[in-house]
Structure formats: structure tokens, C-alpha cells
C-alpha positions as CSV (number, residue, x, y, z in Angstrom):
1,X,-9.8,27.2,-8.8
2,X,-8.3,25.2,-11.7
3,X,-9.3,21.5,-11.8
4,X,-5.6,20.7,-10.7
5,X,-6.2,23.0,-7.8
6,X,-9.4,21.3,-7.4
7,X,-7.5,17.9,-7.4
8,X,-4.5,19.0,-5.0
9,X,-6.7,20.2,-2.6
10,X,-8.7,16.8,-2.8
11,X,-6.0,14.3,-2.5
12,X,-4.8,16.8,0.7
13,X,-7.8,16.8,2.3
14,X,-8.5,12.8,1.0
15,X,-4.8,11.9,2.6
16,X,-5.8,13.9,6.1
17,X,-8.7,12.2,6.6
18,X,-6.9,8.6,6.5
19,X,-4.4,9.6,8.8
20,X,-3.9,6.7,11.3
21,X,-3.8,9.1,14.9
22,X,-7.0,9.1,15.9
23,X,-8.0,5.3,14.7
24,X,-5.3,3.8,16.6
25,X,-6.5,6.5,19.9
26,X,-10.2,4.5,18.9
27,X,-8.2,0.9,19.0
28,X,-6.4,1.5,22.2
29,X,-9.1,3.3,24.3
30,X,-10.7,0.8,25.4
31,X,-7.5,-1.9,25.7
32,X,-7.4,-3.9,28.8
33,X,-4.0,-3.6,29.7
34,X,-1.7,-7.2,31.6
35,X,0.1,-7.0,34.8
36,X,3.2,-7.1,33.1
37,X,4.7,-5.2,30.5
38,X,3.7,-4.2,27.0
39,X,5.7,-3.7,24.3
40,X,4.9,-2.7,20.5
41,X,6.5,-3.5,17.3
42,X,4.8,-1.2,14.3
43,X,5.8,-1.8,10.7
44,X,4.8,-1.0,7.4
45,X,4.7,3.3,5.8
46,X,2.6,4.1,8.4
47,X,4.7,2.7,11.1
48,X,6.1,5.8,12.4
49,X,2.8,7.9,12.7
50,X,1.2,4.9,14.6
51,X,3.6,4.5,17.4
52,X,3.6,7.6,18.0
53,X,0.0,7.6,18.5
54,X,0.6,4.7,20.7
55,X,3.1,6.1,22.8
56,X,1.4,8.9,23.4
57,X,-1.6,7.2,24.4
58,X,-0.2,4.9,26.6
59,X,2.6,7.0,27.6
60,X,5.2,4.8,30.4
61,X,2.8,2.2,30.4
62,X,4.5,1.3,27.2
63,X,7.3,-0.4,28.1
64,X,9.8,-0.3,24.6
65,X,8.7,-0.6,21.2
66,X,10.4,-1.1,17.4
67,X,9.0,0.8,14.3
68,X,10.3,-0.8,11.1
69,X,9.4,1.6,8.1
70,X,10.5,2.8,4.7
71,X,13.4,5.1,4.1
72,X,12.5,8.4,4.3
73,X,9.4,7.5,6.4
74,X,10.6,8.3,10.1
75,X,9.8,11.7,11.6
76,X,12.3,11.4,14.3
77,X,12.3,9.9,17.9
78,X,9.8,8.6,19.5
79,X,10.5,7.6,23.5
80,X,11.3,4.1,24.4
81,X,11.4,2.9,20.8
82,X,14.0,1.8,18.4
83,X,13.1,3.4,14.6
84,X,14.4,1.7,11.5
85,X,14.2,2.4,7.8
86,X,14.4,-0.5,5.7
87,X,13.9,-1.5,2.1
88,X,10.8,-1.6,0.2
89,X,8.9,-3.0,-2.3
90,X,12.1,-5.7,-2.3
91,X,13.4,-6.0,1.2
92,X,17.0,-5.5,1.7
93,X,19.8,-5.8,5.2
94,X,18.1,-3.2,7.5
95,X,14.5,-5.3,6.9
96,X,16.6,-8.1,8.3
97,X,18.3,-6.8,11.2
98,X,15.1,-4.6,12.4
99,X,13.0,-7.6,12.2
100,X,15.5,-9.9,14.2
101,X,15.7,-7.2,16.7
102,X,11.5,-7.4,16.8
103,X,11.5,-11.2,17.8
104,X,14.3,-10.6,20.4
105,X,12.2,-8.1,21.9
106,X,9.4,-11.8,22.0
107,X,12.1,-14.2,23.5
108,X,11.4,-13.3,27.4
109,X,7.4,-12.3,27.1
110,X,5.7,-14.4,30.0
111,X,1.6,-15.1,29.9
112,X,1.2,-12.0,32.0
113,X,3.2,-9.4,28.5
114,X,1.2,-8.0,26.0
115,X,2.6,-7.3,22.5
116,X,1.2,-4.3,20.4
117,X,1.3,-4.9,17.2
118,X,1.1,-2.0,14.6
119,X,0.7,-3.1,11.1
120,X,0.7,-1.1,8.2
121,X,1.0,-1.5,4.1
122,X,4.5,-1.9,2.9
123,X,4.7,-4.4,6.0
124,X,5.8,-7.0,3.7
125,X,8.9,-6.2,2.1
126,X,9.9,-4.6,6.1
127,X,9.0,-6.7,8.4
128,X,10.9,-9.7,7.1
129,X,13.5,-12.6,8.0
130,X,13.8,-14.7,5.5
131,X,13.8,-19.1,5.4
132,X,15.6,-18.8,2.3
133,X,18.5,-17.3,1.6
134,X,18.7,-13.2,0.7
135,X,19.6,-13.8,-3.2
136,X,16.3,-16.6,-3.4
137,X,14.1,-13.9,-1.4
138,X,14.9,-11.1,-3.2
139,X,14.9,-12.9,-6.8
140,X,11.7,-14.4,-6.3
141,X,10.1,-10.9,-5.0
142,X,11.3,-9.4,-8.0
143,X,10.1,-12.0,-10.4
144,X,6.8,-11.2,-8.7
145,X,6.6,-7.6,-8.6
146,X,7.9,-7.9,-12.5
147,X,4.8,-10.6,-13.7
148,X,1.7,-8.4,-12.8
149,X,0.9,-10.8,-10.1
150,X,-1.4,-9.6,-7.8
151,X,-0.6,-8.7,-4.4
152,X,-2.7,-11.4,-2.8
153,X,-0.7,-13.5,-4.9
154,X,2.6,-12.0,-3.6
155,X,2.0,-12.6,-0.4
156,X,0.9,-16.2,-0.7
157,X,4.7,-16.7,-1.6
158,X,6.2,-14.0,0.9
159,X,4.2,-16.5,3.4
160,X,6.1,-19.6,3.3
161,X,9.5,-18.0,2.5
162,X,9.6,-16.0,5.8
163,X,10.0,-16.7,9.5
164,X,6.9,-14.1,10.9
165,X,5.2,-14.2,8.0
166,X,2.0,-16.8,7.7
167,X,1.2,-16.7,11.8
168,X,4.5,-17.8,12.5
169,X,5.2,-14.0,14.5
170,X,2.4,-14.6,16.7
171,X,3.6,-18.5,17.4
172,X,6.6,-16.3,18.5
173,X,4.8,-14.2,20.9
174,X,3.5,-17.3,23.0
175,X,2.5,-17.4,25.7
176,X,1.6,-13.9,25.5
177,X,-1.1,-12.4,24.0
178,X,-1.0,-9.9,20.9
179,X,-3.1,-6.6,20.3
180,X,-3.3,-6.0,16.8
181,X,-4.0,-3.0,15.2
182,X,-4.5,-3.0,11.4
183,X,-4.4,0.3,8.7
184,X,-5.3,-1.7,5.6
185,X,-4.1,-1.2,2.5
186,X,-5.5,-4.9,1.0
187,X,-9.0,-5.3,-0.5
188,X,-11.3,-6.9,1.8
189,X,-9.6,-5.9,4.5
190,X,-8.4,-9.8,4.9
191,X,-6.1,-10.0,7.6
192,X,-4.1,-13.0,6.0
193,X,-3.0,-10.9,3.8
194,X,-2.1,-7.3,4.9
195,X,1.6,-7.7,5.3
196,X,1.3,-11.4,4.7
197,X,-0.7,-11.7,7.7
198,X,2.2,-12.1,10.4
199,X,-0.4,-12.8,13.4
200,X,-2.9,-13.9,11.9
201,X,-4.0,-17.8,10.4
202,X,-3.1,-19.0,6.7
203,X,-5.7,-19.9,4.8
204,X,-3.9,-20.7,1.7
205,X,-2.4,-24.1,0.7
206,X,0.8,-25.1,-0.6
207,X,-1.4,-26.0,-4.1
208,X,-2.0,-22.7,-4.4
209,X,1.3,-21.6,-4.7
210,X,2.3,-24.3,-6.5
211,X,0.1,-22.9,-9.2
212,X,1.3,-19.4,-8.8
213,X,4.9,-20.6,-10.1
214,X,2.9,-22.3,-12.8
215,X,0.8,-19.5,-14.1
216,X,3.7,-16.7,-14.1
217,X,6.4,-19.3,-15.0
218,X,8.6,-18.1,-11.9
219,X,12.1,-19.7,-12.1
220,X,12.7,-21.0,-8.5
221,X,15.5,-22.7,-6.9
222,X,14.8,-26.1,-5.2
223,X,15.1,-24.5,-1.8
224,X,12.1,-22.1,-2.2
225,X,10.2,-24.8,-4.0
226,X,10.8,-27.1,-0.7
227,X,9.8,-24.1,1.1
228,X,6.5,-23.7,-0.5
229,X,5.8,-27.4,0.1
230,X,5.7,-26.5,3.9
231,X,2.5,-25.4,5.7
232,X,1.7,-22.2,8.0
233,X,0.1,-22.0,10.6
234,X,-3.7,-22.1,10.2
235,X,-5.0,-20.5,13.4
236,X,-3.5,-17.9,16.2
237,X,-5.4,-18.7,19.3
238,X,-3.3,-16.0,21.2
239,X,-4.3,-12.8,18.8
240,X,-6.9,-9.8,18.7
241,X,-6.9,-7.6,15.9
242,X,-8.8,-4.4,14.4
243,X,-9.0,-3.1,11.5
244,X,-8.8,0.6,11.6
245,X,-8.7,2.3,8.6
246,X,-9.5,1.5,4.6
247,X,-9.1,2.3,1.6
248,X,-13.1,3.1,1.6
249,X,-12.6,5.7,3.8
250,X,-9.9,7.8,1.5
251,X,-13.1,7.3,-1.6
252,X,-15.6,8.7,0.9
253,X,-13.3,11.7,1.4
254,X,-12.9,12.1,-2.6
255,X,-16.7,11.9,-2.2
256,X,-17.4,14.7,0.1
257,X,-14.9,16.9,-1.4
258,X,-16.0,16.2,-4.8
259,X,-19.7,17.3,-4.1
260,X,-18.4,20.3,-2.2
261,X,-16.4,21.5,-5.8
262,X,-19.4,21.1,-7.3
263,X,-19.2,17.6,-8.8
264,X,-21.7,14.9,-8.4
265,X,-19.9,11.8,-7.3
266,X,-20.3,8.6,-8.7
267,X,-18.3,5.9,-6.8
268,X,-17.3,2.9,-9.3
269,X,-15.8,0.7,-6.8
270,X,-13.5,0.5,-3.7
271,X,-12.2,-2.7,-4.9
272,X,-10.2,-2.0,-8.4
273,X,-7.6,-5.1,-9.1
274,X,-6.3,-5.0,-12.9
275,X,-3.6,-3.2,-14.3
276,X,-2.9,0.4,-14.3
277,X,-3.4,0.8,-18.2
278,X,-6.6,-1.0,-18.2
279,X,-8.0,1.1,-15.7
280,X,-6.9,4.1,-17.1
281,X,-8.4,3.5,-20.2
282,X,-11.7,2.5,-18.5
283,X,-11.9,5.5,-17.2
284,X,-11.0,7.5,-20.2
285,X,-14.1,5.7,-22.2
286,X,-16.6,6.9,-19.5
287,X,-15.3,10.0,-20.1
288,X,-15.7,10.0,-23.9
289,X,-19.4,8.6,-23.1
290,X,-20.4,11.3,-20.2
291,X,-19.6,14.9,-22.5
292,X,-22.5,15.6,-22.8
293,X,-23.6,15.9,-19.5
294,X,-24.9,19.0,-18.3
295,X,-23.7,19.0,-14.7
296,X,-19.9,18.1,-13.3
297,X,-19.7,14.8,-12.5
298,X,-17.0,12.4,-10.8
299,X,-15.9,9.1,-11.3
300,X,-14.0,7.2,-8.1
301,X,-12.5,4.3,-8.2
302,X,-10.3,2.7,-5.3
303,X,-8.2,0.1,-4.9
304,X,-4.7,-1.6,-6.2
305,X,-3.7,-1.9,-9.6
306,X,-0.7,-3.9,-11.0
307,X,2.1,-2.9,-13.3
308,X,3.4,-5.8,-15.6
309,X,6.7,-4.5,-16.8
310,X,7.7,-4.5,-20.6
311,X,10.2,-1.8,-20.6
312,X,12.9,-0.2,-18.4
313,X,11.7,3.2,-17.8
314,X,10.5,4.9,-14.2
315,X,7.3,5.0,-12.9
316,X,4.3,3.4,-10.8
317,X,1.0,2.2,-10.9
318,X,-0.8,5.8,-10.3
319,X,1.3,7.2,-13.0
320,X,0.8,4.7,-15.6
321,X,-3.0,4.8,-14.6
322,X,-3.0,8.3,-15.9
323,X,-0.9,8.9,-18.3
324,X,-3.1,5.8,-20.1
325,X,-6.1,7.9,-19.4
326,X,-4.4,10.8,-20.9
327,X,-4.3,9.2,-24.5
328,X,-8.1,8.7,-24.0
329,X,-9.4,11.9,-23.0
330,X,-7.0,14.3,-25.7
331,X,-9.4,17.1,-26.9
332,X,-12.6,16.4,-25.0
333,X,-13.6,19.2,-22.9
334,X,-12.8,20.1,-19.5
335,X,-12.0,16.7,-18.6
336,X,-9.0,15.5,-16.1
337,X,-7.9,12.3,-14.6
338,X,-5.8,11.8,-11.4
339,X,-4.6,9.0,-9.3
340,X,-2.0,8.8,-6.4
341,X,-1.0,6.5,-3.6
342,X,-2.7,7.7,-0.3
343,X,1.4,6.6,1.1
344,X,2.7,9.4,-0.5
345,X,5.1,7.6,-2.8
346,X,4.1,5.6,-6.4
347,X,6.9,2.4,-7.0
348,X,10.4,3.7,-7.2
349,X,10.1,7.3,-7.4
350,X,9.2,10.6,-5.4
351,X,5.9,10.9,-6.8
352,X,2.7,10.4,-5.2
353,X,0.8,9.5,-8.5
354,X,-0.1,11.6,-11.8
355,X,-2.5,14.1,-13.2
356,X,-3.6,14.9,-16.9
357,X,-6.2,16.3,-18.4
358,X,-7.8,17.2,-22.3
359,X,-4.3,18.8,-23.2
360,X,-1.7,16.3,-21.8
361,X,-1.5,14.2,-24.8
362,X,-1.0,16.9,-27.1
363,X,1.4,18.9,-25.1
364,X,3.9,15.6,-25.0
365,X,2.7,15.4,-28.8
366,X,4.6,18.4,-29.4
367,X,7.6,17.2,-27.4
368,X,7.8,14.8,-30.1
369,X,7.0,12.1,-27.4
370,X,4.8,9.3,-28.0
371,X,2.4,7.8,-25.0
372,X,2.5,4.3,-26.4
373,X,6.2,4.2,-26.2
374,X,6.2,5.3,-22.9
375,X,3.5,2.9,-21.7
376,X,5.6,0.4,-23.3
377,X,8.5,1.1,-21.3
378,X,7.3,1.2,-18.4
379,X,8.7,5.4,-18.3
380,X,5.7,6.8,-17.3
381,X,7.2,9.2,-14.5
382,X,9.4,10.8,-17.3
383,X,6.6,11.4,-19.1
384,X,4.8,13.5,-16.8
385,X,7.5,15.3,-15.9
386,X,7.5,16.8,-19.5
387,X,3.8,18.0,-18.9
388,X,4.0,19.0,-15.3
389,X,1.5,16.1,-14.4
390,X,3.4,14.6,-11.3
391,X,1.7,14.2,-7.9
392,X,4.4,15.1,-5.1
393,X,3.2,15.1,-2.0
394,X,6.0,13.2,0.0
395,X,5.7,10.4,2.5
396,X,1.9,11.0,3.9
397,X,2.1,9.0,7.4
398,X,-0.7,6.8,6.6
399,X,-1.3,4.1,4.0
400,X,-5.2,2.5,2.8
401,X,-4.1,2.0,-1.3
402,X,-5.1,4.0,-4.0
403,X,-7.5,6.3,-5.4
404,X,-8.5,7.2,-9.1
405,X,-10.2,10.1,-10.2
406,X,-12.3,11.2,-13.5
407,X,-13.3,14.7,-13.5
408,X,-15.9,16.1,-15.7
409,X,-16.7,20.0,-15.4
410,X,-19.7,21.8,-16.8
411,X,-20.1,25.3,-15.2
């Protein structure tokens, strides 16, 4: 096999072995079911793929159920549920309507209902009714996505702009009780903040996002700044949740497949959080300093990076990753980077992510196209698309972040 065989067949088998089926059959085996009825509401990427491994696990006993997910994400009908595609990362008029429709489905739940509550990544932007109006939510989103914030920072400000958001969905719920089941796609595995933590307490203060608009100079109107002098909820009494998949899990696949091609892995961390040039460069330099090794070895590094946009051009965090790896690792030897999005789609485009290797930066050399030009613009999609070094693997089912590769071969 060629080392982008190699890495296709990784991030296939990496991506199957994060698939949310048989966690949530794990979550719900044991669940005590109420006298009276159960209904779900799923949201996030994942949405889809998890109600239907809720439905068919608890078949009739399942009363009715919502899945709120990401155009293009839905795999058809599912019985006794209503299945929405809505906007993300910015949420638009379908995250509205689908999420109003979810807290209908709360206004007549007695002490005796459960509610099953599906949560994947991408929850954020579609799982959403806003406090503020749709221009403030939108703009202020935007501004965030656009600063480099981080996502923790994000959803500290999502929080106290939205209606479920913060707790406030499971204050909704009452007097019923609420089921949680989590696929995580936030480091730490902090259930405050996967999809801004709609069931689950606020730890964060009003301070803190005070500080937020200070540090990334966000230009607010006086509505969301009165909004972010409001407090959230700080516990949810009527809530039990569990967390059933990671993105340590999709590194742990990477692992076994990695030592099974012949590589010795060498896990960096599960927990990367800086931007997607810096990282790629990071792992360019290890590669520069590991050539002389005389064995294959194989850097892994998960986790989220951030983008902060200078330019205008197309792309997403995994690309940018490696395409800045690629102007690292130009004419070493049997080298290659890769990194995609275990969701199946990278920002704003088809791609799942990006791969290069020694001869990337001198094949778009010869295009006459410059790596620091496209870095600066943001174009990074374009640019693999010149060398063949897009990741396609279209929407996956399941969503735990991402994963970063370095590949070193010496056979």
C-alpha cells in the first residue's frame, strides 16, 4: 500500500470504531424506564445515527422523538420521529423552528415522562432558540467563529444568548426527569460545554464573558451585553447523563491501526487546543527531527484546533493543519501528514480534512502557487485540490473531534 492508502484505510477504520450504535445500546441497556411515556430529542451531526439506535432499542416504548442535525446529515426516516436539518456552524431558521418544536414536545411531560436526550457535536449552532434577536445571534457567532476563540469560549456566549442553552432545557423538562446521553466532541469531556451544555449546570460567570468581549474586541449591541449580565442556571437536580464516546477513542484506533501498518505509535496528546497552523507546523519539526530513525514511527495528536481568519478563501481547520505541515516536511523522505474531522465534514466545505506528504509543497510549487499565500487567505481547500490532498469521506454518523497524523516510513 501507498502511505495515502495507508491513511484512507486508517481514518475508515478510525471513523468505524467511533460510531455512536453500540455506545448508546451500552447507555440504554440498563435504563430504568417511568410509567409514563418517553420521548427523545437528539441533536448535533450525530443526531440521526443515535436515534436510530434509540429507537431501535427501545422500539414502541418510545413514544415520539425530534432529531435536529446538519444538512446533509439525515439517512432517512426513522419511526415516530420528526428529522430536521438545520444550519451549522452559524445557526439559521430550521435551528429555530426544530428547536421550538423540541420544547413543545416538554410543555405536557408530567413527573411520571422521561425525556431522552441525545446530544451530539454541532449541537450548538442546531439546537438553538435564541434570547436575542436572529441578526445579534448570528453576528455575534460569526465574530466568534472569525477571532480564533476557542470553543469553550464560544459556548460561554452561546449560553446566555439562548433559551435551552446554560441548563435552561432541562428547567424545561420539569417535573420530569431527563436521560442524557453524550458523544463528545469537547476536551475533557465537560458536560457544560458540549453543545453549551443544555441540561446540564453553568459553571461560568457573567465576568467571564465579560472578558471574552474584552480580549477579542467583539462589537455587541446593548441587548446581548444585557444578556450576558444574566445568570444560568447553576445546577439540574432533574438530569442523568453519560458520556459515551471521545475523542480518545478515535486516537486509540489511529493507534492500533498504526502498529498494524507497521508503525510505532507515539500518542502526543488527546487534548490539542491552538490553531491549525501551529499545530501543523509542530508536527512538521518532529518530523524534520525523527529522519533518521530506523523504524516507522507515528505521531497522534487529537483534539480541536481553531482557525483565526485573515483571508477570504475556503477551507477548515484539518486542511489548514496540513497544508501548514506540508511547507515543513517538502523533501524529507517518506514522510506524510494527515488530519480530518471524525464528522466527516471540515468548516464550510465537502472535505473531511487534508493529506500531504514530502512532495506536496513542490507539486503546488510548480503550479506557481504559494503555501504562505494560501495560509494567509484562509484558501486552504483550493489548495489541496491542486495536489489531490483532500479528505472526502462524507457525513460519517458520529462526531468525537479531530485527529492529526505524522507518518514516518522506514521499510
Amino acid at each position: 500500500m501507498t502511505m495515502r492508502e495507508e491513511a484512507e484505510e486508517m481514518i475508515r477504520r478510525a471513523i468505524r470504531d467511533v460510531q455512536p450504535d453500540e455506545a448508546v445500546n451500552a447507555a440504554l441497556r440498563n435504563l430504568e424506564l417511568p410509567e409514563g411515556r418517553v420521548v427523545a430529542v437528539a441533536f448535533g451531526k450525530a443526531a440521526w445515527q443515535m436515534a436510530k439506535a434509540a429507537s431501535d432499542a427501545l422500539g414502541d416504548k418510545l413514544e415520539e422523538g425530534i432529531v435536529i442535525t446538519k444538512y446533509g446529515h439525515s439517512r432517512g426516516e426513522i419511526p415516530g420521529f420528526q428529522i430536521f436539518e438545520a444550519g451549522h456552524p452559524v445557526p439559521d431558521g430550521n435551528s429555530f423552528q426544530a428547536t421550538a418544536r423540541a420544547v413543545e414536545l416538554t410543555e405536557s411531560l408530567t413527573a411520571q415522562d422521561l425525556v431522552l436526550l441525545l446530544i451530539s457535536g454541532g449541537g450548538s449552532a442546531l439546537f438553538e432558540l435564541p434570547l436575542c434577536s436572529e441578526e445579534d445571534l448570528r453576528d455575534v457567532t460569526k465574530q466568534l467563529l472569525a477571532c480564533g476563540a476557542s470553543i469553550g469560549e464560544i459556548n460561554m456566549i452561546r449560553k446566555r444568548l439562548s433559551r435551552v442553552k446554560g441548563g435552561r432545557f432541562a428547567r424545561m423538562c420539569l417535573p420530569a426527569r431527563v436521560f442524557a446521553v453524550v458523544l463528545s466532541d469537547v476536551l475533557g469531556d465537560r458536560l457544560d460545554m458540549i453543545a453549551s451544555g443544555p441540561a446540564w449546570g453553568d459553571p461560568t460567570t457573567c465576568a467571564m464573558c465579560r472578558q471574552i468581549v474584552e480580549k477579542y474586541g467583539l462589537e455587541i449591541s446593548e441587548d446581548v451585553r444585557r444578556l450576558l449580565d444574566a445568570e444560568t442556571p447553576k445546577r439540574c437536580e432533574n438530569v442523568t447523563a453519560r458520556v459515551t464516546g471521545s475523542v480518545r477513542e478515535l486516537c486509540a484506533s489511529l493507534e492500533r491501526s498504526c502498529r498494524e501498518f507497521g508503525y510505532e505509535p507515539r500518542l502526543l496528546t488527546a487534548s490539542l487546543d491552538c490553531e491549525a497552523k501551529e499545530a501543523g507546523a509542530f508536527l512538521a519539526a518532529i518530523a524534520r527531527d525523527h529522519q533518521e530513525e530506523g523504524k516507522s514511527v507515528a505521531y497522534i495528536a487529537g483534539g480541536e484546533t481553531v482557525v483565526r481568519l485573515t483571508g477570504k478563501g475556503l477551507g477548515g481547520r484539518n486542511q489548514e493543519l496540513a497544508l501548514a505541515a506540508a511547507a515543513g516536511i517538502g523533501g524529507l523522505r517518506d514522510t506524510a501528514v494527515f488530519s480530518v474531522g471524525s464528522d466527516g465534514t471540515d468548516g464550510p466545505t465537502d472535505a473531511a480534512g487534508g493529506y500531504v506528504d514530502e512532495n506536496t509543497a513542490m507539486r503546488l510549487e510548480e503550479q506557481g502557487i504559494s503555501i504562505a499565500r494560501l495560509l494567509r487567505e484562509n484558501d486552504s481547500y483550493h489548495g489541496l485540490e491542486q495536489c489531490e490532498g483532500l479528505i472526502r469521506t462524507g457525513p460519517t454518523g458520529t462526531n468525537v473531534n479531530d485527529a492529526a497524523c505524522l507518518l514516518i516510513r522506514r521499510k
